[in-house]
N, C-alpha and C positions, 0 to 999 in steps of 0.2 A: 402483567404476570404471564409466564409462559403457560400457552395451552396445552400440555401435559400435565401442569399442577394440579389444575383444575379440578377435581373430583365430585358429582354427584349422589351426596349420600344417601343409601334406604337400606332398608332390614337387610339386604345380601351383603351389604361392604361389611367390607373386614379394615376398618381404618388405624390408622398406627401413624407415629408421628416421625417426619422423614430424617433422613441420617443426619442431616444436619440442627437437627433441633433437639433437645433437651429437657426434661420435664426434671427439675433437680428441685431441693427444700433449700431455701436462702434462709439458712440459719440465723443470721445477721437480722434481719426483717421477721422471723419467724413465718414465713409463710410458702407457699409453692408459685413456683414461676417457675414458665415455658422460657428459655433460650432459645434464641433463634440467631441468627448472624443479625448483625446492627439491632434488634428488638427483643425488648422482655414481654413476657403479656401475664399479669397475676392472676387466674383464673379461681373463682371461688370455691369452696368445698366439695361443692357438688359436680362441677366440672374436673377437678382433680380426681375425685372416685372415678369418675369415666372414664379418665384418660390414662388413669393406671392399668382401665382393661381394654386401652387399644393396643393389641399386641402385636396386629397382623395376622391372627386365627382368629381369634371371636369375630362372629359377624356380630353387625348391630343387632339382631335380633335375639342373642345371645345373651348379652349384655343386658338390653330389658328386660329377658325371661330372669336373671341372675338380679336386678335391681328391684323389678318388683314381688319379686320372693326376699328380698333383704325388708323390705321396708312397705312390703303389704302393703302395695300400692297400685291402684289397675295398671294394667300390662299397658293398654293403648296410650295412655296418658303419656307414661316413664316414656315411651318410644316415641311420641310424636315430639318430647322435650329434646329427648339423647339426638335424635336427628336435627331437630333446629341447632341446638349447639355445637353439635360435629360439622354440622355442616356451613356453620358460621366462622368454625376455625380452618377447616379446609379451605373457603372465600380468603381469609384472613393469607394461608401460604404456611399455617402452624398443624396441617395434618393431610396424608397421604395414604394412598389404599394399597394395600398388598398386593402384590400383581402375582398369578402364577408365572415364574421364571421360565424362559423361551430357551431353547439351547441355540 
């Protein structure tokens, strides 16, 4: 994997999934799947709600504060999960961090 994919996640990234990938509902299977070029990856419920709010603006700690007010659920918990996962799909080459744009 090239090392610029690479991304280490914590409460500042702001992760978003790269141009090349796709987070689409395969109507056919009834389910959501990540497109990637050559790979699909079917990501469960709860990884799907995540990954609907990687937009490139929410930091991860955004995202937590916003999760565990949905589901009244401790903050540190939601966040030590949202980062194992993001950061298992980042490893994966299925998400990338916003970079502020350089002229």
């Amino acid at each position: 994997m090239p090392a610029g994919r690479n991304i280490t996640v914590s409460e500042a990234s702001r992760p978003k999934l790269p141009r090349h990938t796709k987070l689409k509902f395969d109507a056919t299977r009834k389910v959501w799947v990540i497109l990637a070029p050559e790979r699909v990856l079917a990501p469960d419920e709860i990884a799907v709600e995540v990954l609907h709010l990687c937009d490139g603006i929410r930091s991860v700690a955004e995202m937590a504060d916003q999760l565990a007010a949905k589901y009244a659920a401790p903050r540190d918990a939601i966040s030590s999960d949202v980062i194992a996962m993001l950061q298992d799909l980042a490893d994966k080459g299925f998400l990338t961090e916003a970079r502020e744009k350089t002229p």
